[in-house]
C-alpha positions as CSV (number, residue, x, y, z in Angstrom):
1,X,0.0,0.0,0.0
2,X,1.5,3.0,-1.1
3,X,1.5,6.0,0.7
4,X,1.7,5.2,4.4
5,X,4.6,6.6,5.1
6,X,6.9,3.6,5.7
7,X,9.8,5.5,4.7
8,X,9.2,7.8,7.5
9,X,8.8,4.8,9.9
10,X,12.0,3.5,8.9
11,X,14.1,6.8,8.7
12,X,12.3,7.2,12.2
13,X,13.3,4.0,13.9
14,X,17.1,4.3,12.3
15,X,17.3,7.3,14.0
16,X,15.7,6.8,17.2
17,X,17.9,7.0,20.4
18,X,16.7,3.8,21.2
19,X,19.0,1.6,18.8
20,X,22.1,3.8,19.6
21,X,23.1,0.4,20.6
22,X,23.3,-1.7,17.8
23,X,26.7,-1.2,15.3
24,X,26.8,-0.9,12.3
25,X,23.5,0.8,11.3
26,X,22.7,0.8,8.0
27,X,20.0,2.4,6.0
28,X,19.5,1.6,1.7
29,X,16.8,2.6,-0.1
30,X,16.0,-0.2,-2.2
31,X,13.7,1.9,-5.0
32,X,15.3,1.0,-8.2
33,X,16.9,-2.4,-9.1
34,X,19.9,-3.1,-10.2
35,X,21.2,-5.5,-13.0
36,X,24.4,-6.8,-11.3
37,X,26.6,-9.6,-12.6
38,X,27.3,-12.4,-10.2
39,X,30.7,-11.2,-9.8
40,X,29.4,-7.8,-8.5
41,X,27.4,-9.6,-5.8
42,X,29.5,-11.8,-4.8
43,X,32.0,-9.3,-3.9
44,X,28.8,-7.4,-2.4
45,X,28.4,-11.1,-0.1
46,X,31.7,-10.7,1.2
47,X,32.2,-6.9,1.9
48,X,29.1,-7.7,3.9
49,X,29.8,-10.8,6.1
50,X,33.1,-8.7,6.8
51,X,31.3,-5.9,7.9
52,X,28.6,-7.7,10.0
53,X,30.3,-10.8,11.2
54,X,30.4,-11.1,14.8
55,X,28.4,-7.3,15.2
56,X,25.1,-6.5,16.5
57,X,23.7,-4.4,13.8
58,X,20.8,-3.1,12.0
59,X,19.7,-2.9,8.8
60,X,16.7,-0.7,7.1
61,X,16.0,-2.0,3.3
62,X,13.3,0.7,2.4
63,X,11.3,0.8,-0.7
64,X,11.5,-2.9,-1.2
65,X,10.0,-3.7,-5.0
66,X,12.3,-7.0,-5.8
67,X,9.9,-9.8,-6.2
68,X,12.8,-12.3,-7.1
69,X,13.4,-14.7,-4.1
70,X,16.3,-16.1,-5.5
71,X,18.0,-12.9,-5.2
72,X,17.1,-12.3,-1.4
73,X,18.2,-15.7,-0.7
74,X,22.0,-15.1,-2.4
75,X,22.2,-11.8,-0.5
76,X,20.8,-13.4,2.6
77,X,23.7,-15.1,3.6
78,X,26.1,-12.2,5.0
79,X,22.9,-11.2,7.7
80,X,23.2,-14.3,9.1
81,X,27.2,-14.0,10.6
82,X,25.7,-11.2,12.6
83,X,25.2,-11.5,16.6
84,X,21.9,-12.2,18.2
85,X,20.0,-9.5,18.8
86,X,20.4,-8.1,14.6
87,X,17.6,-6.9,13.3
88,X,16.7,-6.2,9.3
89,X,13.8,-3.5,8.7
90,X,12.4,-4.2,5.5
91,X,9.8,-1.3,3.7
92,X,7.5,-2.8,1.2
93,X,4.5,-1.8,-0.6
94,X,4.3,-5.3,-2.0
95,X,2.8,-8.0,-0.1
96,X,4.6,-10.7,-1.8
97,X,8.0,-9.7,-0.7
98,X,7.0,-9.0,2.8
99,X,5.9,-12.7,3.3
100,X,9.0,-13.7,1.7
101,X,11.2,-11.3,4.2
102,X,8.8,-13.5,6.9
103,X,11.7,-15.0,9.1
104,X,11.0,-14.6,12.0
105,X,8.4,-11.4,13.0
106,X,5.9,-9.7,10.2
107,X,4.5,-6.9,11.2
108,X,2.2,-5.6,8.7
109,X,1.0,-1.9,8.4
């Protein structure tokens, strides 16, 4: 549903004092896809388990319109080296990808 300000929710909670705690905090707008060869992502895979490994982080993906689960399960891998405690924001007008994102807590608005 477009509209609803879910950008604003997720700008909002990446800035709230609240999750101070949690490093790195990262924040992409996911509007427009990219074509990227496989090289590009798998260099994307590791930069990303380097980063993360090991860190209590959190992660906004806003504008979500990437209906392809074959892509979110390739980039996938690098969230999971994180500590417990990571969390992953996803925005999403699309219904489709927010049941795919559907881990482990869906909150629909």
């Amino acid at each position: 549903m477009g509209g609803i300000e879910k950008t604003t929710l997720g700008r909002s909670v990446y800035n709230d004092e609240k999750v101070k705690h949690f490093h790195p905090k990262i924040r992409v707008c996911a509007t427009s896809p990219q074509a990227s060869g496989s090289d590009e992502l798998d260099q994307l895979q590791v930069q990303l388990t380097q980063a993360l490994v090991g860190k209590r982080f959190l992660l906004v993906l806003d504008d979500v319109w990437d209906k392809n689960f074959d892509h979110w399960k390739l980039l996938q891998a690098p969230f999971m080296v994180g500590d417990k405690g990571s969390r992953i924001i996803v925005t999403t007008s699309v219904s489709e990808i927010a049941s795919m994102m559907a881990i482990v807590n869906t909150t629909l608005i």
